[in-house]
C-alpha positions in Angstrom: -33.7 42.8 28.7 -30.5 40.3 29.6 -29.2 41.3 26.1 -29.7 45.2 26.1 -28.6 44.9 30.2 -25.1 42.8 28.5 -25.3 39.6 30.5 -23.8 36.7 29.8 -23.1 37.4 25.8 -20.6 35.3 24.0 -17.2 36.7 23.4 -17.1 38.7 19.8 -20.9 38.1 19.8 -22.0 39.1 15.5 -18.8 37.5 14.5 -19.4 34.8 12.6 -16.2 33.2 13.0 -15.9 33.0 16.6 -19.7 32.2 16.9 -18.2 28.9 14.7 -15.9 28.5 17.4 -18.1 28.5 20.0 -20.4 26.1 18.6 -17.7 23.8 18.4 -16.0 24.2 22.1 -19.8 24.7 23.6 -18.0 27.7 25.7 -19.2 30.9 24.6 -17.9 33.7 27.7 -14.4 32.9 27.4 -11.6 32.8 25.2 -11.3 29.1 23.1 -9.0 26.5 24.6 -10.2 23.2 23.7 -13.7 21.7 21.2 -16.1 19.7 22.9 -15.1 16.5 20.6 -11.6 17.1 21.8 -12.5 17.0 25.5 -14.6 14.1 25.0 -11.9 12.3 22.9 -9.5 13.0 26.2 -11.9 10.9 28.3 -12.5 7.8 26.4 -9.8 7.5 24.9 -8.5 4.9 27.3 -11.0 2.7 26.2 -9.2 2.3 22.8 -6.6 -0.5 22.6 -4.5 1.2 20.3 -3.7 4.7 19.8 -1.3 4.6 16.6 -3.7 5.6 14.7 -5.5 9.2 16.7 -9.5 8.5 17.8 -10.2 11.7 16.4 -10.2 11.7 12.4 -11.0 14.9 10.7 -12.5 14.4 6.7 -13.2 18.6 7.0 -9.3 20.1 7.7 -8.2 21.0 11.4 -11.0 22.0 13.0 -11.8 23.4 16.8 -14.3 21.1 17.8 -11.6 18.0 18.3 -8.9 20.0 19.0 -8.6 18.4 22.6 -5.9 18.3 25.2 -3.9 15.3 24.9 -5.9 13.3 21.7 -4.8 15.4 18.1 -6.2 15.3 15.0 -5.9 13.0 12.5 -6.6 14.1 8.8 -7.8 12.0 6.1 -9.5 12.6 2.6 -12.8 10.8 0.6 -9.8 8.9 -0.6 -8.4 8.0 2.1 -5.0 8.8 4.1 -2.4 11.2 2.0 0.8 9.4 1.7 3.6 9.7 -0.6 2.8 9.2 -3.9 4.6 7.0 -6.7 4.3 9.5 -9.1 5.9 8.3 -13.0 9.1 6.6 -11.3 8.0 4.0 -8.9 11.4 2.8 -8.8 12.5 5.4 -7.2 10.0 5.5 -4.6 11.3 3.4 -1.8 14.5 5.1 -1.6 13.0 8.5 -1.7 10.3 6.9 1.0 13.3 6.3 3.4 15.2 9.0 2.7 12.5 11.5 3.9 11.9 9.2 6.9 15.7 9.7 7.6 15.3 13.6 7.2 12.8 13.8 9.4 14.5 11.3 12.3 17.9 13.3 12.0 18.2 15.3 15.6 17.4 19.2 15.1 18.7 21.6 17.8 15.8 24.3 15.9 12.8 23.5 18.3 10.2 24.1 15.7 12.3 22.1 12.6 11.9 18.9 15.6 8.4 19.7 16.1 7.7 19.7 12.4 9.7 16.8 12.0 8.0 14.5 14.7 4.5 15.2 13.3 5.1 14.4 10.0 6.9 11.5 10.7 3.8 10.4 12.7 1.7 11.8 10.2 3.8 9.1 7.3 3.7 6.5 9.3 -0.1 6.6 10.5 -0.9 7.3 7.0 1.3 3.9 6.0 -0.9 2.2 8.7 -4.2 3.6 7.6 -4.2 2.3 3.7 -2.8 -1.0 4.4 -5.7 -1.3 6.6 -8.0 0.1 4.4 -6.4 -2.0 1.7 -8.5 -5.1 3.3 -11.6 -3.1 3.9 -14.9 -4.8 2.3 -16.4 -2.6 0.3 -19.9 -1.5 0.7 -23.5 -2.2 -0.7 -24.6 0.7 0.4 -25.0 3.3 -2.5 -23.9 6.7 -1.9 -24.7 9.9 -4.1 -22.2 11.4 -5.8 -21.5 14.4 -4.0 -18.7 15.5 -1.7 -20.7 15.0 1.3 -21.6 11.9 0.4 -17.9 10.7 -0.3 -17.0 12.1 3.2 -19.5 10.1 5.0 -18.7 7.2 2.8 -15.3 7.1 3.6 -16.3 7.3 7.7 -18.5 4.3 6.9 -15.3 2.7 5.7 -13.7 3.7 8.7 -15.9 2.6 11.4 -16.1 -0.8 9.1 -12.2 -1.2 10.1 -12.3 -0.1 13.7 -11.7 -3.8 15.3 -8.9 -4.0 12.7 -7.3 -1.2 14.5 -8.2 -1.7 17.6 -10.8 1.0 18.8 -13.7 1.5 20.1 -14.3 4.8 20.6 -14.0 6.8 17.6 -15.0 11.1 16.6 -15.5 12.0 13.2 -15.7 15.5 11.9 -17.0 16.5 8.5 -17.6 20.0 6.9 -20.1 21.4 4.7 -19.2 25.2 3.6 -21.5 27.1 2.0 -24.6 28.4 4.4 -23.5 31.8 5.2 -24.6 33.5 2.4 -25.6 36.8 4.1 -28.5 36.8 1.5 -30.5 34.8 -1.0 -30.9 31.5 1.7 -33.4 29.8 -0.2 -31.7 29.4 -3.3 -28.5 28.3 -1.5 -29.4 26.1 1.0 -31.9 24.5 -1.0 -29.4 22.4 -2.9 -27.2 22.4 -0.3 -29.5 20.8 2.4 -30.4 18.7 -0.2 -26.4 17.5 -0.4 -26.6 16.7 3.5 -29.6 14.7 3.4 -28.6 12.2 1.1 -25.5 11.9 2.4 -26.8 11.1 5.8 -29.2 8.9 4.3 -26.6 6.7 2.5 -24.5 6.8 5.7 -27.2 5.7 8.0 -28.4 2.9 5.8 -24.0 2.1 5.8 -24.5 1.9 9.3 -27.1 -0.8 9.3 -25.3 -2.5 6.5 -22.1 -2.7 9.3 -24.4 -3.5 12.2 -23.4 -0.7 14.2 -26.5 1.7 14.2 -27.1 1.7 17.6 -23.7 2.7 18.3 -23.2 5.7 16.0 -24.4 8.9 17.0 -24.4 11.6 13.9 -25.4 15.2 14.0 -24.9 18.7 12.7 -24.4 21.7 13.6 
């Protein structure tokens, strides 16, 4: 009766996209503004000692649900932090390093060429910071399986294993798994892909005991 009467429906309600969006800012009447992960990030983050290196660390591209007010997004790979690479003349690659650092440094009276050039610089830099850190991480016992999932999840694991290294204590991961709307045909598609996310969160949970920190690592999907 409420839905055929039109109360209280989410915004663009049969739209998948924007029912995503909701699910990830937790605010379904109004237009989107801020995720849930991203509000939360903005209240704890205090409680980090050092905030070179952003609380909220994306393995899934920019997302809504840490897109917060004051704390950005921080992407990463299963491999780790993108940085430059050395491609076939490593000589070459410390010049070329500090010559895009100077580019991006050099004043810019465009306001969106010293936008750009601010977050990348930040972007280079935390990425610098990230691998040498990682560089020293141990390396774990746990087994993961071999799918993308899994090397996601693996590569939080590897985070949270270097989170006194950095100086954090709060910390909100985000990691994607396409493939469910199918429109059609669920059983034969999420059969494998249910599959993927349950030995994945297996392997990380069992990563988390390995690193002592169960009890302080909530995980969940949605």
């Amino acid at each position: 009766a409420q839905y055929n009467a039109g109360t209280a429906l989410p915004l663009q309600l049969f739209s998948h996209l924007d029912q995503t969006v909701q699910w990830q800012s937790s605010i379904s009447d109004k237009p989107f503004e801020t995720g849930w992960g991203g509000r939360l990030a903005d209240l704890v983050n205090a409680q980090n000692d050092n905030n070179q290196i952003s609380m909220s660390i994306t393995l899934g591209g920019t997302n809504w649900f840490q897109a917060g007010k004051n704390v950005a997004q921080f992407a990463v790979g299963s491999g780790g932090a993108s940085t430059l690479s050395l491609d076939t003349r490593p000589e070459l690659f410390a010049a070329r390093n500090n010559a895009i650092k100077a580019a991006f440094k050099t004043p810019q009276t465009n306001l969106l060429g010293a936008a750009f050039g601010g977050v990348t610089a930040q972007a280079q830099a935390d990425g610098e910071l990230l691998s040498s850190v990682m560089g020293g991480a141990a390396t774990l016992k746990t087994v993961f399986p071999g799918t993308p999932t899994a090397a996601n999840l693996a590569m939080v694991a590897r985070l949270i294993s270097v989170a006194s290294t950095l100086k954090v204590k709060r910390q909100v991961f985000f990691v994607l798994l396409p493939g469910f709307d199918t429109h059609g045909s669920q059983v034969a598609s999420h059969n494998p892909l249910l599959t993927e996310l349950s030995g994945a969160l297996k392997a990380f949970y069992d990563a988390t005991v390995e690193l002592g920190v169960a009890n302080h690592v909530t995980t969940f999907t949605a």
